[in-house]
C-alpha angles and dihedrals in degrees: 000000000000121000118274119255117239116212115207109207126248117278114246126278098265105222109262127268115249101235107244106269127261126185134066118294082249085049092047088053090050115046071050094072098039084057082050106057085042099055087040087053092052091049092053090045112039097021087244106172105247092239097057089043078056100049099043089047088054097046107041103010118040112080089354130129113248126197089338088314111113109201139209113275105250121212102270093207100039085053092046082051092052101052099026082050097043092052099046095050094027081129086061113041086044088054091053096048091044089052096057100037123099111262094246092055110064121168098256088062086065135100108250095245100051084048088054097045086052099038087064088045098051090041089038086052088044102040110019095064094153081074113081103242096240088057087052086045090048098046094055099041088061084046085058095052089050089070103016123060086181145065093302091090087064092045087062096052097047096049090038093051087042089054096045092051092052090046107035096015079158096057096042093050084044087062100038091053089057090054 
């Protein structure tokens, strides 16, 4: 009778590597916040939990090359910031765009990615306070753009700069007054 074989397992999948950044640090930021709106879109969708929509972006979106398209590294932490801090102040930032849209208009009338996209502004303008409040404006107006051929752009600037003149009413005069 021959010896028996023995067949070792597999090793274990070994985590995957990030791919080295490109992009510009400001690239980086903002394909940060595009990741962000749509994580944040998945968890409202699909109920994802906010860390495993974290963990799964990280791992197979971010940097990666999608469908032949290889994409600008986001800022991995940056990204983590927008959706760990939107969930956990979803009360808030919900309170502050409420607060500054028209009465007709409420949250749950919107489309979910529109509410996503507003939802990191509002919590970037309340808890990333180290960003001047027109590079956060202008970041997620672009990101609108990315998803809205329309009017719902301008609908981003104008509750976002409602909201950061509420919030930093120092920093936006400040602006206004170097123009």
């Amino acid at each position: 009778m021959p010896p028996k074989k023995t067949v070792s397992p597999p090793p274990p999948a070994a985590e995957p590597v990030p791919p080295k950044p490109t992009g510009s640090a400001k690239a980086r930021r903002s394909a940060a916040r595009l990741a962000a709106v749509q994580a944040l879109y998945q968890i409202e969708l699909g109920g994802t939990p906010s860390e495993t929509a974290i963990g799964e972006f990280v791992r197979h979106r971010l940097g990666q090359e999608i469908d032949g398209d290889h994409y600008v590294s986001a800022d991995p932490q940056l990204f983590a910031d927008i959706v760990r801090g939107v969930t956990a102040r979803q009360a808030d930032a919900d309170q502050l765009i409420s607060g500054v849209l028209d009465r007709q208009w409420g949250l749950d009338r919107m489309e979910p990615i529109l509410r996503a996209i507003l939802r990191a502004g509002a919590w970037e303008l309340l808890g990333n306070t180290g960003v001047a409040p027109h590079i956060v404006i202008n970041d997620y107006i672009d990101v609108g753009h990315a998803f809205f051929a329309g009017r719902e752009p301008g609908m981003v600037n104008g509750v976002l700069d409602r909201i950061a003149r509420q919030l930093r009413p120092e920093e936006m005069a400040a602006r206004e007054t170097r123009r």
